[in-house]
C-alpha positions in Angstrom: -33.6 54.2 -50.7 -30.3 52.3 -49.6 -30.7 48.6 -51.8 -31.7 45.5 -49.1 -29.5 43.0 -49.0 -30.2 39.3 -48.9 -30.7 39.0 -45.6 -33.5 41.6 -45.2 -36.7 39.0 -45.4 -35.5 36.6 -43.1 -34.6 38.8 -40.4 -35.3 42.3 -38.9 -33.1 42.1 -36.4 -31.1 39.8 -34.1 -33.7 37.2 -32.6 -36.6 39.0 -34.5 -39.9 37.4 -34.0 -42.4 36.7 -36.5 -45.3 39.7 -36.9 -48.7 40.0 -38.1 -49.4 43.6 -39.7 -52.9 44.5 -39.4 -54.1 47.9 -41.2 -57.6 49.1 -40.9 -59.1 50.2 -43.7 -62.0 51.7 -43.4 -64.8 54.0 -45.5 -64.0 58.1 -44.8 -67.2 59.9 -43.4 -67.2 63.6 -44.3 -71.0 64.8 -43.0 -71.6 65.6 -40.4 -73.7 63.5 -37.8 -75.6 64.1 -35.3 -74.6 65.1 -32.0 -74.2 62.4 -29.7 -72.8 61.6 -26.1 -69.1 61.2 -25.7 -68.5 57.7 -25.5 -65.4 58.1 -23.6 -67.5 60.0 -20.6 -71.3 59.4 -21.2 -74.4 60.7 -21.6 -73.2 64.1 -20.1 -70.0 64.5 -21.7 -67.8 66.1 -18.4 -69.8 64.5 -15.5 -68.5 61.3 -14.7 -64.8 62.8 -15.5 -64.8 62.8 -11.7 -65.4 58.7 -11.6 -62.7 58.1 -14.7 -60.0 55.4 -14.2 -56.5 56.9 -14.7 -55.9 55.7 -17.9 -54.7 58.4 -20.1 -58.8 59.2 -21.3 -58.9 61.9 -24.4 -61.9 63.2 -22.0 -59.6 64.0 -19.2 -57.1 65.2 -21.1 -59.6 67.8 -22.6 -59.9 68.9 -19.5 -56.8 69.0 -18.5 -56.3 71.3 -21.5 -59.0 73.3 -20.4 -58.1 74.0 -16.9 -54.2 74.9 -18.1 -55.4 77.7 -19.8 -56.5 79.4 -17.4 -53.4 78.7 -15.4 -55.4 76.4 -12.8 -53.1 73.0 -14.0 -49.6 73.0 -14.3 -49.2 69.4 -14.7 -48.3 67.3 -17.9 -51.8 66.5 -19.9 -51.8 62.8 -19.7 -55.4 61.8 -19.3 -54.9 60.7 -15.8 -57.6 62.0 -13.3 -55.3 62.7 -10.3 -55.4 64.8 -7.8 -54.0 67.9 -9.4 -56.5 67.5 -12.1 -59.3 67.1 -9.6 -58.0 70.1 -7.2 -57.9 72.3 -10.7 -61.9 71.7 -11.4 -62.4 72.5 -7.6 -60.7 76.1 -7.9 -62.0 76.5 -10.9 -65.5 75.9 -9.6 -65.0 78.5 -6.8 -63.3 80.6 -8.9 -66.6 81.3 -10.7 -69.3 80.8 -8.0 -69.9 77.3 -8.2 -70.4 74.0 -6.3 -67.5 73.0 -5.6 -67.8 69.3 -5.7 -64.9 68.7 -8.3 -67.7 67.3 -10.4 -67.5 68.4 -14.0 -71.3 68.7 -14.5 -73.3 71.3 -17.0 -72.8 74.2 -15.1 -69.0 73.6 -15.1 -69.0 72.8 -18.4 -70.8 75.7 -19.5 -68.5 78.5 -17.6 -65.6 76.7 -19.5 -66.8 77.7 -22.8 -65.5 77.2 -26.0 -62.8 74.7 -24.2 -65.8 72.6 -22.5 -67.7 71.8 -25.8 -68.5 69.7 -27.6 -67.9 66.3 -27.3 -65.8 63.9 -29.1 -67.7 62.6 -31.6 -70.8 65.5 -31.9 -69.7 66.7 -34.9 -66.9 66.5 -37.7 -63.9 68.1 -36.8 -61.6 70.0 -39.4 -59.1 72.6 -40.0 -59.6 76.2 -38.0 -62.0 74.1 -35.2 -61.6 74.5 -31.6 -63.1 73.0 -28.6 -62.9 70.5 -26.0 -63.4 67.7 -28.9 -60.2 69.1 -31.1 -58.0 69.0 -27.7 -59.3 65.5 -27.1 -58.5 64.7 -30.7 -55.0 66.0 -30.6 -53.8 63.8 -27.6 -55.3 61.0 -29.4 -53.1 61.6 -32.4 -50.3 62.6 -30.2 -50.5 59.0 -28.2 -50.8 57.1 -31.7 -47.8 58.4 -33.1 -48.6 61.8 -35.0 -48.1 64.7 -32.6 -48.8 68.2 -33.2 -47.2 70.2 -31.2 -49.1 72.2 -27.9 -52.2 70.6 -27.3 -53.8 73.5 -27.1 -58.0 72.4 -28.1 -57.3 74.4 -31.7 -56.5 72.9 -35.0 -54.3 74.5 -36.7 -52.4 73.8 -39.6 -49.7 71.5 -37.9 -52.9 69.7 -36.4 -54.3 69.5 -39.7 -51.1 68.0 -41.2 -51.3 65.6 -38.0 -54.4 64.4 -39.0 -54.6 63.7 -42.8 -50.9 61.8 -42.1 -53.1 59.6 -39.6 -55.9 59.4 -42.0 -53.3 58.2 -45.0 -51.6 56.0 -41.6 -55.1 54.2 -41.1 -56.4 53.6 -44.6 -58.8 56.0 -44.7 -59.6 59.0 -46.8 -56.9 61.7 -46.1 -59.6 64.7 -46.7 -59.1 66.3 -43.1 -62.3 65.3 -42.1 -62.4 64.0 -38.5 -65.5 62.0 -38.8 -67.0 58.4 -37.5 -64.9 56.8 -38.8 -61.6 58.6 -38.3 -62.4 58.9 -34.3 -63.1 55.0 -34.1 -59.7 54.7 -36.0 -58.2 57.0 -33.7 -59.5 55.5 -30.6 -57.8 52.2 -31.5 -54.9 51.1 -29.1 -51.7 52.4 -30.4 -49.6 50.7 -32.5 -46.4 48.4 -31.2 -43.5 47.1 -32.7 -43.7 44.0 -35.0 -39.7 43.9 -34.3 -37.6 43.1 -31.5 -34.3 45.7 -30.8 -31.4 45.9 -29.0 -30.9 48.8 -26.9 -28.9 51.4 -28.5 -26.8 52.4 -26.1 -26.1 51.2 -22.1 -27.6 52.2 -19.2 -31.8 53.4 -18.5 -33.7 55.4 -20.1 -34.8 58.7 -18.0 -37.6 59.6 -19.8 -39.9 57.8 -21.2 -42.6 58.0 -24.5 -45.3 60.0 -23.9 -46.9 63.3 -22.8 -44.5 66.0 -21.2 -46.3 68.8 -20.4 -48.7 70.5 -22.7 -47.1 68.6 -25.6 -46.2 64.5 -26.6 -42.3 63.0 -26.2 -41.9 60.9 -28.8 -39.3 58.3 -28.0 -36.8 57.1 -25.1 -34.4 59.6 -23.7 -31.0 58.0 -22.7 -28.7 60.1 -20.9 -24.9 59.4 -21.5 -22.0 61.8 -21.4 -21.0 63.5 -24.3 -19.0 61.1 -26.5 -20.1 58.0 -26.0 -20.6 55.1 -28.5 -24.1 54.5 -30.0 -24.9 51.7 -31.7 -27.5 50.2 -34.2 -30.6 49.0 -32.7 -31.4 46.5 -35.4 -30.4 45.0 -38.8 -31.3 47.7 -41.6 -29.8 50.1 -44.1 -29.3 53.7 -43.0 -31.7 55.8 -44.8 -30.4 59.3 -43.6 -27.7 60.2 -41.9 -27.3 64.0 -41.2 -28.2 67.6 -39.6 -32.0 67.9 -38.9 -33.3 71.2 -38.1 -36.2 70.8 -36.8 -34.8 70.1 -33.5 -33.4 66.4 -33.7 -29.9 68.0 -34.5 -27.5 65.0 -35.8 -30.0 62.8 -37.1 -29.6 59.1 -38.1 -32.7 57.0 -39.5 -32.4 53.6 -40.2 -34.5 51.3 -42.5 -35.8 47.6 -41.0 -38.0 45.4 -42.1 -41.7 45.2 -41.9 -41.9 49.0 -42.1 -40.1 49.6 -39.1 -37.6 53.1 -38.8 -35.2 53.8 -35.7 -34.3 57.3 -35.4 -31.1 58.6 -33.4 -31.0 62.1 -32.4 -28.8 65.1 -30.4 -25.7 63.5 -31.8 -22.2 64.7 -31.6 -20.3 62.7 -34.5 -22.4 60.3 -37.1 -20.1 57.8 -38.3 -22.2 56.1 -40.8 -23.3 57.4 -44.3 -26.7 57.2 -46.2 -27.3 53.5 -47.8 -24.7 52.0 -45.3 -26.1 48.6 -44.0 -25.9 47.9 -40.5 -26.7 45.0 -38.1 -27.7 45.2 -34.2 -24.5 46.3 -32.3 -23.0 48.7 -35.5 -21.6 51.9 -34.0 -23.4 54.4 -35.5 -22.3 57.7 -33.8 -21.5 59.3 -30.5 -23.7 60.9 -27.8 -23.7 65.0 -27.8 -26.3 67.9 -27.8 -27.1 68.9 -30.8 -30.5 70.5 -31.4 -32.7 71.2 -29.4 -31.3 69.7 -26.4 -30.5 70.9 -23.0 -27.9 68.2 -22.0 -25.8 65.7 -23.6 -28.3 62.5 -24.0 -29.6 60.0 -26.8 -32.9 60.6 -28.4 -34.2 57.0 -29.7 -37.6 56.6 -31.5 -39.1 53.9 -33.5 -41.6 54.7 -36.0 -43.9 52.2 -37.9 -44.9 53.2 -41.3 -44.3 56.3 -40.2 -46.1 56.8 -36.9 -43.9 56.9 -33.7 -44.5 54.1 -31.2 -43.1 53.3 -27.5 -40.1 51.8 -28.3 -40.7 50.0 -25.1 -42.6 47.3 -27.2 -39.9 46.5 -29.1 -37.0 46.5 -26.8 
């Protein structure tokens, strides 16, 4: 870790405003308890999907999960009841001699099988578990900062890795154990940046945090032409500075305050070296492709303690 320099206490970044860090801690429950109603949906668990706000609900997103594999939703798996979610329960209703009322009642939920049960909640989740609760789970993580990869209602080891780093995240117990108290942990809003930023580079972002697809983007997507100057979102010390294979390509992570991490990725040159301390405005690196990438474009996340946020809510 790159030494702080003096400044480091009094200021995260350029006009940084104070921050209160609040970490749940909380006691980990590893029995199982007895099955209950989905608090996200009610007593029946898929019934009142069809009378959901659109507000990115776990529950919806199980289904949307559900209804993707078997090819009847294309869209991205956001949560949001809309009308592509609401037109794939409808042809999936006819599709096996139902009412078709778009309603997500018991007989729907019964001819989805494994993917329509159980509920959030019903039971303790852990590695090698599958059902409509562990796809409901995984957007959760996903949305609080500790994606998985496909959400795909299994949970595998990637998911299982997901989870005990939220677990560790949250204060709890990292046994694996998706429990009471690790779903009301999860449920919590997501975390937002104790920091303010300057945007790395000019123009608008394209794409945005969030799902994409079947999977969760985790930062801002700024699309520049190949060359062009990036630049330090904050005051920090650069912690890594290099080729990331994982698919980030040239990679640069820098340190703040407060337990705060911007990343940089896809880049063509890096211009700054490991325990380098920057302020808001250094250039850092040019824009290129590196990775996996399809165009030339900025990648920008910012992580707290680990977890990756919107970097909307500290820009």
């Amino acid at each position: 870790m790159a030494r702080r320099p003096s400044w480091w206490a009094a200021s995260g970044v350029a006009g940084a405003c104070p921050a209160v860090l609040i970490t749940a801690i909380a006691v980990s429950v590893t029995a199982a308890s007895p099955a209950r109603a989905d608090p996200e949906i009610g007593s029946d668990p898929l019934a009142a999907i069809a009378r959901a706000p659109s507000s990115g609900r776990p529950a919806v997103a199980a289904l949307q999960v559900a209804l993707r594999a078997r090819g009847l939703y294309s869209a991205t798996v956001d949560g949001i009841r809309g009308p592509l979610t609401r037109e794939g329960v409808r042809r999936f209703q006819a599709r096996r001699g139902l009412a078709v009322d778009g309603i997500v009642g018991p007989r729907t939920r019964a001819a989805l099988g494994w993917r329509g049960r159980p509920g959030l909640g019903a039971r303790v989740i852990r590695a090698g578990a599958r059902g409509w609760d562990v796809a409901a789970l995984q957007f959760l993580l996903a949305t609080r900062g500790f994606a998985s990869g496909a959400f795909d209602g299994r949970l595998g080891p990637r998911g299982d890795t997901a989870l005990r780093r939220f677990q560790a995240w949250a204060g709890l117990g990292a046994d694996g154990l998706a429990g009471p108290a690790t779903i009301a942990a999860v449920r919590r809003p997501p975390a937002r940046s104790p920091l303010r930023f300057l945007a790395p580079i000019g123009g608008a972002a394209t794409d945005g945090f969030g799902p994409r697809g079947n999977a969760m983007h985790t930062g801002l997507d700024y699309p520049a032409a190949a060359g062009t100057g990036v630049v330090a979102a904050g005051r920090g010390c650069v912690q890594s500075a290099g080729y990331d294979a994982g698919g980030y390509g040239n990679l640069i992570v820098i340190e703040h305050r407060a337990g705060m991490t911007s990343w940089y990725a896809h880049l063509a040159r890096i211009t700054v070296r490991p325990g380098r301390c920057v302020v808001a405005g250094t250039p850092i690196g040019t824009v290129g492709a590196t990775g996996n990438a399809t165009g030339p474009h900025l990648h920008f996340e910012l992580r707290l303690r680990g977890a990756a946020i919107d970097p909307l809510t500290g820009l």
